[in-house]
C-alpha positions in Angstrom: 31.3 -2.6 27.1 32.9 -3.6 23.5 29.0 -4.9 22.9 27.9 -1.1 23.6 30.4 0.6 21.6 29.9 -1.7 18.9 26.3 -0.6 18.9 27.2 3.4 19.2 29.3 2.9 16.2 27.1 0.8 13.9 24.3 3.4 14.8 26.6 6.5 14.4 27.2 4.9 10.4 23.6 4.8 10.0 23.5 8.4 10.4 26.0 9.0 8.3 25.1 6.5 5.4 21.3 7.1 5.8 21.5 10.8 4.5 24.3 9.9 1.9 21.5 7.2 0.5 19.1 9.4 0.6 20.6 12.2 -1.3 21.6 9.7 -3.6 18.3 8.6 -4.2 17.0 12.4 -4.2 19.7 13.0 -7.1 18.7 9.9 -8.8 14.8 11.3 -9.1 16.4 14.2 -10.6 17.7 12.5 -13.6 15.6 12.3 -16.9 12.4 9.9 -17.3 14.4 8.3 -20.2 16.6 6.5 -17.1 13.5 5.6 -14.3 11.7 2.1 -14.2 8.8 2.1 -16.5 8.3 -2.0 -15.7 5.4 -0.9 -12.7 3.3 0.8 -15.1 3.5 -1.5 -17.5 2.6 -4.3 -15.4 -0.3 -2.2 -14.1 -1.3 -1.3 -17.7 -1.4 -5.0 -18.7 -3.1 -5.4 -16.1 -5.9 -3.2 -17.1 -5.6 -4.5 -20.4 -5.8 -8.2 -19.2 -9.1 -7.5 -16.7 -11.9 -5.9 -19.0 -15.2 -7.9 -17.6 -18.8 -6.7 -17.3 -20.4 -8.2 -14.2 -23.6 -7.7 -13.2 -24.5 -4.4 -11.4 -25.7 -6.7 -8.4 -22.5 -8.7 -8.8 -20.0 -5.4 -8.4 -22.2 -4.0 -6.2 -21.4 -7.4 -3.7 -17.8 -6.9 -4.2 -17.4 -3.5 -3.5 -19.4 -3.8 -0.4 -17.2 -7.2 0.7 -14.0 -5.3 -0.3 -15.1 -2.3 1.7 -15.8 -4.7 4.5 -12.6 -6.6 4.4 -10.2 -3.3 5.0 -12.0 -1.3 6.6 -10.7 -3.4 9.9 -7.5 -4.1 9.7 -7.0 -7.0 12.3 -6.3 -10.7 11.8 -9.5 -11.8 12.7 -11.1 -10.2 10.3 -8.9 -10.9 7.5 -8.3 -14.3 8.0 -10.1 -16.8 5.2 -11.9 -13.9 4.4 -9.4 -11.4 2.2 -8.8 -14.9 -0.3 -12.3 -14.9 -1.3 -12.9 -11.1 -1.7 -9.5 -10.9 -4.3 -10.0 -13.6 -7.4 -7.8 -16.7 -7.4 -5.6 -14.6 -10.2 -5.9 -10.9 -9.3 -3.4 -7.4 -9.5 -3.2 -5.7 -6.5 -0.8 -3.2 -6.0 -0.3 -1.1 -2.9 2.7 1.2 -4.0 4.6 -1.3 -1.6 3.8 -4.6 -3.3 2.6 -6.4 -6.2 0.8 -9.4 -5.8 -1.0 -11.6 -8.0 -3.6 -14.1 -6.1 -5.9 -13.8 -3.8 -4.0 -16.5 -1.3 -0.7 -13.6 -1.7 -3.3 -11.3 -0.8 -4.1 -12.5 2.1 -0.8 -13.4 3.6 0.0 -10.0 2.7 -2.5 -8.8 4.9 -2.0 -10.7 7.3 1.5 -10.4 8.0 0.0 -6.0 7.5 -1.9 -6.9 10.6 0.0 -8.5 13.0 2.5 -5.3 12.4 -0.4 -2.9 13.6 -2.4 -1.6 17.1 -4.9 -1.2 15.0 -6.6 0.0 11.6 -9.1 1.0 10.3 -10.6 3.0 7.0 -13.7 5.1 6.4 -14.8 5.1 3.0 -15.9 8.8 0.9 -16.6 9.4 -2.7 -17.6 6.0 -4.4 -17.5 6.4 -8.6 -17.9 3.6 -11.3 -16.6 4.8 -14.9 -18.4 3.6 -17.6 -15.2 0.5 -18.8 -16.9 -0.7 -14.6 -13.9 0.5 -13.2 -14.6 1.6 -9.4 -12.7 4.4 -8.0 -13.0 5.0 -3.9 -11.6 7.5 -1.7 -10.5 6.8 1.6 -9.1 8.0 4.9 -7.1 5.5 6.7 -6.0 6.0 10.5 -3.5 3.8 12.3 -1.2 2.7 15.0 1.7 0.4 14.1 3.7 -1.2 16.7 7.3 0.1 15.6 6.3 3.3 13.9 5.0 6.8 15.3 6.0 6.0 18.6 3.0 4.3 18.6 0.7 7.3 18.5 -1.7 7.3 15.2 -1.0 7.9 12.0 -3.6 9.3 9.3 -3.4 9.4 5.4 -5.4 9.7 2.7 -5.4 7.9 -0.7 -7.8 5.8 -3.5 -8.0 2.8 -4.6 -9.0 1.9 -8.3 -10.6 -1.8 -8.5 -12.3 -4.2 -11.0 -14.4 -7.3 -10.5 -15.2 -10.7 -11.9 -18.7 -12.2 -12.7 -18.4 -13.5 -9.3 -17.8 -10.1 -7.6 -14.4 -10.8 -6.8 -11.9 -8.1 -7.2 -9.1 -8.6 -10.1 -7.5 -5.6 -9.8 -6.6 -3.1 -7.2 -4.3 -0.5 -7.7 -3.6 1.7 -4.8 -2.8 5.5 -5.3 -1.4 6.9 -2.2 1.8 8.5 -0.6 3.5 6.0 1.1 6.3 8.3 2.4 3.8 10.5 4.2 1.6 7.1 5.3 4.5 4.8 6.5 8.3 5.8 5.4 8.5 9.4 7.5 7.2 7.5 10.9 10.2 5.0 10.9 12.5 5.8 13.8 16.3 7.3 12.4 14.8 7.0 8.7 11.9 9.5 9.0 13.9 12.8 9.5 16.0 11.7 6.4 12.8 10.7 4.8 11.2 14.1 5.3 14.9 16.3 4.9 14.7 14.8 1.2 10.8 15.5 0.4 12.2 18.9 1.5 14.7 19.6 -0.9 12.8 18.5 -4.3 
């Protein structure tokens, strides 16, 4: 009985902190650019910076279609030994979650993606290549993670901006994307807070 009322009360302060955080946070985005975090675009333009290359046609060709292969099934089996040889030993790949830097990270990253999902997969749209051979794709990603949605699928939109090496192998993926709408407002007690604060901005 204690154990139970323990539990009431801890979840009771979630509901009470959770919005109190949030708002915070909501505030916080309010206050002038002079205060954010620049560090994540500066890593992401040194990045750019730091990955000028001029494959072959044939060789960014390979990787796009490898990358394209690699997520567009999101299960273990798929990723596994495969995800470390599509992303360059030293790559940037950024998700708006996470920052990695190697191809191994990479792939434990997905991994660890995978075994949190039902399922997932992405279909691929509009394909460009700028003339510095940066890639831009837009894609449509649909699906069901085990703790999230109640299970039922989710679908979001977003594109990904990626370079490749001589080899083909990608050395830089930055993801643009809303991660509120695509993970944060589908997490049970943390959604309806998620989505009171998108809101009121």
């Amino acid at each position: 009985m204690k154990e139970k009322s323990r539990s009431l009360l801890a979840f009771g302060a979630g509901l009470i902190v959770s919005p109190l955080l949030l708002g915070l946070f909501a505030a916080g985005c309010a206050t002038s650019s002079t205060t954010m975090n620049d560090a994540p675009i500066e890593d992401y333009r040194a990045a750019l910076a730091r990955t000028v290359s001029t494959p072959t046609p044939e060789a960014e060709q390979r990787g796009l279609e490898a990358w394209k292969g690699l997520l567009s099934n999101l299960t273990e089996e798929n990723i596994r030994g495969r995800a470390s040889r599509v992303y360059a030993d030293e790559t940037f790949f950024n998700d708006t979650l996470k920052t990695l830097r190697s191809g191994e990270a990479v792939e434990e990253y997905l991994l660890e993606t995978a075994k949190l999902l039902h399922s997932g997969t992405v279909e691929y749209h509009d394909t460009l290549r700028s003339a510095d051979g940066t890639w831009y794709v837009r894609w449509e990603m649909v699906y069901r993670g085990k703790k999230l949605a109640g299970g039922e699928p989710i679908r979001t939109i977003g594109m990904s901006q990626l370079r490749f090496d001589a080899e083909g192998r990608v050395v830089l993926h930055q993801d643009f994307w809303d991660a509120s709408r695509g993970i944060f407002e589908h997490i049970p007690v943390v959604g309806p807070q998620v989505r009171w604060v998108k809101g009121r901005l």
